[in-house]
N, C-alpha and C positions, 0 to 999 in steps of 0.2 A: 769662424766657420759659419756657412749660412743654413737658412733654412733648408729642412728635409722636407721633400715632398712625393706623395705618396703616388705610385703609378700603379694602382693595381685598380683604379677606377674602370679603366675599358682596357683590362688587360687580361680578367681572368673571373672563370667561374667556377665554382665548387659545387658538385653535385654528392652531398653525402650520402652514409647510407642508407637511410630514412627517403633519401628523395627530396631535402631541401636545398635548392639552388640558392648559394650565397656569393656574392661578390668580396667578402672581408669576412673574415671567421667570426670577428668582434662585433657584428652587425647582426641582426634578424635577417632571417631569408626573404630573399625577391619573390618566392615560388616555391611550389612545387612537383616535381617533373608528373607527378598523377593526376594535376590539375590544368597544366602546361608546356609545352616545350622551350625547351632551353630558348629558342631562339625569342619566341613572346616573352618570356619571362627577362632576358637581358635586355628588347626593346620597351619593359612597360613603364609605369607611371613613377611603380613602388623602385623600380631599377635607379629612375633617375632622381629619386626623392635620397637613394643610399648614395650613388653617387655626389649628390649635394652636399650630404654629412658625410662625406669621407674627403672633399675639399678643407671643409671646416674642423676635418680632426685633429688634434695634436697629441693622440695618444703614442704610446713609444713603441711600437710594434720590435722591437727588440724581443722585449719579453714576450709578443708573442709569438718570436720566433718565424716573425714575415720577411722576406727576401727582396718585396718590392717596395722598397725604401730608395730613391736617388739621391745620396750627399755631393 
């Protein structure tokens, strides 16, 4: 079986209820929508900094129940 790799990099964002924009649940937020809009906050610095550690993850998103897993 090979490796999984994760597509939820530039796939998707989460705006909680609080108003923190997150790309992965398991990550700190990029933003937040009272501070910026979604679109600055998916193009910023901190965006592509989580992006980076979300190449380099190998956590099992099984458990957390995330659907953007490619086997």
């Amino acid at each position: 079986m090979g490796e999984e790799t994760c597509k939820i990099a530039y796939s998707c964002l989460v705006i909680d209820e609080c108003g923190d924009m997150r790309i992965c649940r398991a990550i700190p937020p990029i933003g937040n929508v009272r501070d910026m809009t979604p679109r600055e906050a998916w193009s910023s610095k901190k965006a592509e900094e989580t992006r980076e550690w979300i190449a380099k993850c190998n956590k099992d998103c099984k458990i957390l129940n995330c659907n953007y897993i490619d086997k």
